[in-house]
N, C-alpha and C positions, 0 to 999 in steps of 0.2 A: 494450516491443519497439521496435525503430529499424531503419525499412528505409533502405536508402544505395541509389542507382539512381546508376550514375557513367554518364557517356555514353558510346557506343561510335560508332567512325566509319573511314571510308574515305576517302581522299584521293590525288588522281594525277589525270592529265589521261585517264585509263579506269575512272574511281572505278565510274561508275555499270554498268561491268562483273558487280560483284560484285551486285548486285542479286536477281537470280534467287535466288542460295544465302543470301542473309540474308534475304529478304523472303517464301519462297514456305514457309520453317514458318508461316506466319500467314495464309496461304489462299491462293486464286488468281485474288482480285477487285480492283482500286485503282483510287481517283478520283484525279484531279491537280487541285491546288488554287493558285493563286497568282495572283501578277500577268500584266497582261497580256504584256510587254517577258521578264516571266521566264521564261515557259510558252514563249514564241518561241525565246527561247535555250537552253530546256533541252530540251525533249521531244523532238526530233529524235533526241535520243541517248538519252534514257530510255526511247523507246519501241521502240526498237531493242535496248534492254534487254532489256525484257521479253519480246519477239516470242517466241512458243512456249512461255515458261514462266509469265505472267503475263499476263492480262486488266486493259487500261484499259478501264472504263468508260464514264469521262466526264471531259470537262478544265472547270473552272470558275473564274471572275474570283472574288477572295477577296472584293472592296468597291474602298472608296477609303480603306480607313483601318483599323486594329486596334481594333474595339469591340465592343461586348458585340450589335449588333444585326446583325451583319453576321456574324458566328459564329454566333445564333441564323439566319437567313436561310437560311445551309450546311446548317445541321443539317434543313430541314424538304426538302432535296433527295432526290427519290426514291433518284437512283444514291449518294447521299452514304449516305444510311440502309442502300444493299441490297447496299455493298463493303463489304469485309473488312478491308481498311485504306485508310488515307490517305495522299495524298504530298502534302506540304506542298513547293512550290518557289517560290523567293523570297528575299525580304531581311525583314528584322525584322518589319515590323507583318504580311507577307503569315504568315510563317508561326506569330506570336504569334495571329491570328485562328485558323489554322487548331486549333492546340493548344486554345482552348476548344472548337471546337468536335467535337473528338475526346475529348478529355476529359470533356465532358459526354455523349456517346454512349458513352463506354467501349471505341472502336475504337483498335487501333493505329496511333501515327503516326510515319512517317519523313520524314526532315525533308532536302531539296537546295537548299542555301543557293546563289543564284546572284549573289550580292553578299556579299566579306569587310566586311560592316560594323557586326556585333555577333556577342554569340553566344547568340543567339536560338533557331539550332537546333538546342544542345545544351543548354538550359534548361528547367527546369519553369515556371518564372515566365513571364507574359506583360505588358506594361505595353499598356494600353488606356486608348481616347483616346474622348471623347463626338464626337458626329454634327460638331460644329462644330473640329474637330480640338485643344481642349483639352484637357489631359491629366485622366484618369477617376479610374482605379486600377492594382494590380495584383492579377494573378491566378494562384492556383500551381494545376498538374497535381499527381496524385501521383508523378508518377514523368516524366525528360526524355524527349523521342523515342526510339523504340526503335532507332534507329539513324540515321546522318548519311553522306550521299555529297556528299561535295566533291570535284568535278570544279573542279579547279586553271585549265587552260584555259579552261573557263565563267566563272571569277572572274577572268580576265585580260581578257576580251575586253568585260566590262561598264562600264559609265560610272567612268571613274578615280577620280572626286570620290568612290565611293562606298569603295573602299578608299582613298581616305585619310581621309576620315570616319572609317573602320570602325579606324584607325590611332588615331586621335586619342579613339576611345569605350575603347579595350581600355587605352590610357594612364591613365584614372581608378583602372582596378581596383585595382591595388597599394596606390594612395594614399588610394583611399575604404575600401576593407578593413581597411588598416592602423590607420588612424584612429578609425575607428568601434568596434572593437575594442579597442583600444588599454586596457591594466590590467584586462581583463575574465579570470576562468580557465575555460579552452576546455576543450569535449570532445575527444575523438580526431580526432573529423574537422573540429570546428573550427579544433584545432590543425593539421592535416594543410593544410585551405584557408590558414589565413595562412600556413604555410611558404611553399607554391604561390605567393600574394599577393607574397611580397617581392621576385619576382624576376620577375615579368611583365613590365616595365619595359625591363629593359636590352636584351633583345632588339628591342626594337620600337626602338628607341632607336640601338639596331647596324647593325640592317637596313632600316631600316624605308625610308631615302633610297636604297636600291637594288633594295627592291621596289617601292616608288614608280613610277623608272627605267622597269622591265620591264613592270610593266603599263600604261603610258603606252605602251608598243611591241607591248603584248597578247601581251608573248613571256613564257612562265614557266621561274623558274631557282631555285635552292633558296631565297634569299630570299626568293621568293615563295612558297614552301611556308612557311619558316619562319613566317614572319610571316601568312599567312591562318590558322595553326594555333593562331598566339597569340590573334590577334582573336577566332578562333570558337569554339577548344576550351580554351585555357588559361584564358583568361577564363569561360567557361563549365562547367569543370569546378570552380571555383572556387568560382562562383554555388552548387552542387549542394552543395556541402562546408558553407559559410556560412551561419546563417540570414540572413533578408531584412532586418532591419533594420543588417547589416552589408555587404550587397551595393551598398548607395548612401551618398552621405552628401553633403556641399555643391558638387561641381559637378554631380551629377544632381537634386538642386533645384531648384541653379541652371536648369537648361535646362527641368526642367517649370513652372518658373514662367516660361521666355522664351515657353514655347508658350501660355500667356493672358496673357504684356504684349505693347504695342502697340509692334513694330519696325520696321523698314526691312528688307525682303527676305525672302529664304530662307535658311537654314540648315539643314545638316542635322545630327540628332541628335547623332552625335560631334564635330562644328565647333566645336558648344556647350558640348559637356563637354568639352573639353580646355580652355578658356579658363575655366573653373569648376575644375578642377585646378588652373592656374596660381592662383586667387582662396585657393582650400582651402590650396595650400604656402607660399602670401607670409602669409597669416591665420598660419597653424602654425607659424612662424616656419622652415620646412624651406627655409632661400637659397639652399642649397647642390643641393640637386632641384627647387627650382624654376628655377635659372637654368640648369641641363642639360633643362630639361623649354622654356623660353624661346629657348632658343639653337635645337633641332630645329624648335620651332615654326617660328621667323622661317625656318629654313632650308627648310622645306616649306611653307610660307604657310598655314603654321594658324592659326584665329586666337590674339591674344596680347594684344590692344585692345577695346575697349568696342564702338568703328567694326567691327568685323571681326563682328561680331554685330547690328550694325546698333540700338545701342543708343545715347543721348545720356545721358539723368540717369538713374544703376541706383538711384535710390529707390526707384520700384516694385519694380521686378524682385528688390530684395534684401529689401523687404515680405514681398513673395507667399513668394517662395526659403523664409523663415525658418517657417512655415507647412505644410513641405511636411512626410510621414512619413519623406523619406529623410533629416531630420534629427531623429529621434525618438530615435538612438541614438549621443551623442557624448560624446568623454572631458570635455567643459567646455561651460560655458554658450556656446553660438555668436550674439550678439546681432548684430543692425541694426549700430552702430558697429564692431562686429570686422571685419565684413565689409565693409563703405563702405571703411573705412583698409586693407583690402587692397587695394581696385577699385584705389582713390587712389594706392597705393604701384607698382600693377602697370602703373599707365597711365603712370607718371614713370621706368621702365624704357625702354632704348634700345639 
C-alpha cells in the first residue's frame, strides 16, 4: 500500500481569510510557533482570523535554528501538548522545526510561510542542523502540512534578500531532479514529479526579474504570485512525488558542506544553491542551461563566483560536498576532479 499526501494551499493577499473553514474540522485550539520578525508580521492578521472561530493559545519563539533539540524543547510546552493543532509561521528552519515537533506528537500542522524562500511549508521532509549551526540530517513526516496559507502581501513586505534566495533555491529543483534520476524506471508518481521537474525553471526564469522589482516596492502583482507559488508549491509538490534521494543532488551538497567550511560572511541557503546549480550544469556538460541559468544570475546578483559565497580554495568545500547523502544517488561517478574543473571552468566565465 502507497499513501501520496500532495499539498493543499491558499494564496492572496486575504489567504489567511480562509482559515476558520479549513482549520476548525481539526478542533478549536492553536499554538503559533515561529520566528520572532515572523510572528510580528503575521499574527496581526491570523488572529483576526481566527477571532470567534478559533482559539490561540499561545504564541512561541521556534529556537535559533531547525534541530532536533529545539523541536524536542516545543514539544514539552504545556499549551503546545494541550492544542489541537499547530501553526507553524515562518521561513524554512522555523517551520522545518516545527514539523518534528508535530510530527512526533501526532498533532496537526498548518504551515504560514512568511518568506518565499523554500518550500518547506509544503514538504514532509525537514533538513536539521546541530546546536553549532552545521548541517545534521534530514527528517521525513508522514505526510506534508495539512494545509498552507500564503498571504502574498506578507511575502512582499519581508526582507527581499529572502525572496531572492528563495528564487535561486527553487532554480536547483529541476536540475538536481533531473539529474539524479536520470536512466532510472519511475513509478507513477515518480514519473508525474520529473514531468513537474522539467519545467520548474522557465518560470522563475520569465518572471523571476519582475517579481524581484515588486517586492523590492513591497507591491504584489501576478508575478509575484507566479513565482512565490513556484518557490513554495511547485517545488514542494515535487519533493512529495520524488523519493529523497532524488530531491538533492550536487548544489545542495554543495551548500551543506559550505555550512561546516570555514567562509567569509553570510549566505543564505539558496545564494548557495544556485551557485552549486551553475557547478552541477558546467560538470554535466548542460552549456546551454547553464549559461541561461549565468546570464539571470549576473542579472539579479546571484551568486555565479566562488567570491560571491565567500569562498578562496573549494578543496575543502568540494572534500566535504562529495561525502554528503545528497550525492548518494547519481547517474555517474561525481569525483573531486569532476567537480574542481567545473569550479575552474565556471570561475573563467564572464
Amino acid at each position: 500500500m502507497e499513501n501520496q499526501f500532495l499539498p493543499s494551499y491558499t494564496i492572496g493577499s486575504n489567504a489567511y481569510e480562509a482559515v476558520p473553514e479549513v482549520c476548525g474540522f481539526y478542533g478549536k485550539t492553536a499554538v503559533v510557533i515561529g520566528g520572532n520578525k515572523a510572528r510580528k508580521a503575521a499574527e496581526k492578521r491570523l488572529l483576526s482570523a481566527c477571532k470567534g472561530a478559533l482559539e490561540v493559545t499561545g504564541s512561541f519563539l521556534y529556537g535559533d535554528d531547525a534541530t532536533y533539540e529545539n523541536a524536542d524543547a516545543l514539544a514539552n510546552l504545556k499549551e503546545v501538548q494541550e492544542a489541537d493543532m499547530i501553526f507553524a509561521v515562518g521561513g524554512g528552519r522555523a517551520v522545518d522545526t516545527v514539523k518534528k515537533t508535530a510530527g512526533e506528537m501526532n498533532k496537526p500542522i498548518f504551515t504560514f510561510p512568511t518568506l518565499a524562500s523554500n518550500c518547506a511549508p509544503v514538504t514532509a521532509v525537514g533538513a536539521y542542523y546541530y546546536p553549532n549551526h552545521a548541517f545534521r540530517s534530514v527528517w521525513y513526516r508522514t505526510r506534508p502540512a495539512f494545509h498552507t496559507f500564503i498571504d502574498t502581501q506578507v511575502i512582499a513586505e519581508a526582507p527581499e534578500e529572502y525572496f531572492w534566495a528563495g528564487i535561486g533555491d527553487a532554480l536547483s529543483k529541476q536540475y538536481e531532479v533531473v539529474f539524479s534520476s536520470r536512466g532510472d524506471t519511475l513509478t507513477y508518481s515518480q514519473s508525474l514529479g520529473i514531468q513537474l521537474a522539467h519545467h520548474c525553471s522557465d518560470g522563475l526564469l520569465q518572471h523571476g526579474e519582475e517579481a524581484l522589482n515588486a517586492v523590492k516596492n513591497q507591491t504584489v502583482n501576478k508575478a509575484v504570485d507566479y513565482v512565490t507559488q513556484n518557490i513554495i508549491c511547485s517545488t514542494g509538490i515535487i519533493s512529495n512525488l520524488v523519493p529523497e534521494d532524488y530531491n538533492s543532488s550536487l548544489a545542495h551538497a554543495l551548500y551543506n558542506s559550505h555550512t561546516g567550511t570555514p567562509h567569509e560572511g553570510k549566505y543564505l541557503h539558496g545564494a548557495v544553491v544556485v551557485w552549486g546549480v551553475l557547478v552541477l550544469l558546467t560538470m554535466d556538460g548542460q552549456t546551454e542551461e547553464r549559461n541561461k541559468l549565468y546570464d539571470f544570475c549576473k542579472r539579479t546578483q546571484l551568486p555565479h563566483k566562488l567570491a560571491h559565497i565567500g569562498i578562496k580554495d573549494p578543496t575543502e568545500l568540494v572534500k566535504n560536498a562529495l561525502i554528503k547523502p545528497d550525492l548518494r544517488k547519481v547517474p555517474y561517478e561525481v569525483t573531486e576532479a569532476k567537480v574542481m574543473k567545473a569550479i575552474e571552468d565556471l570561475e573563467k566565465l564572464n
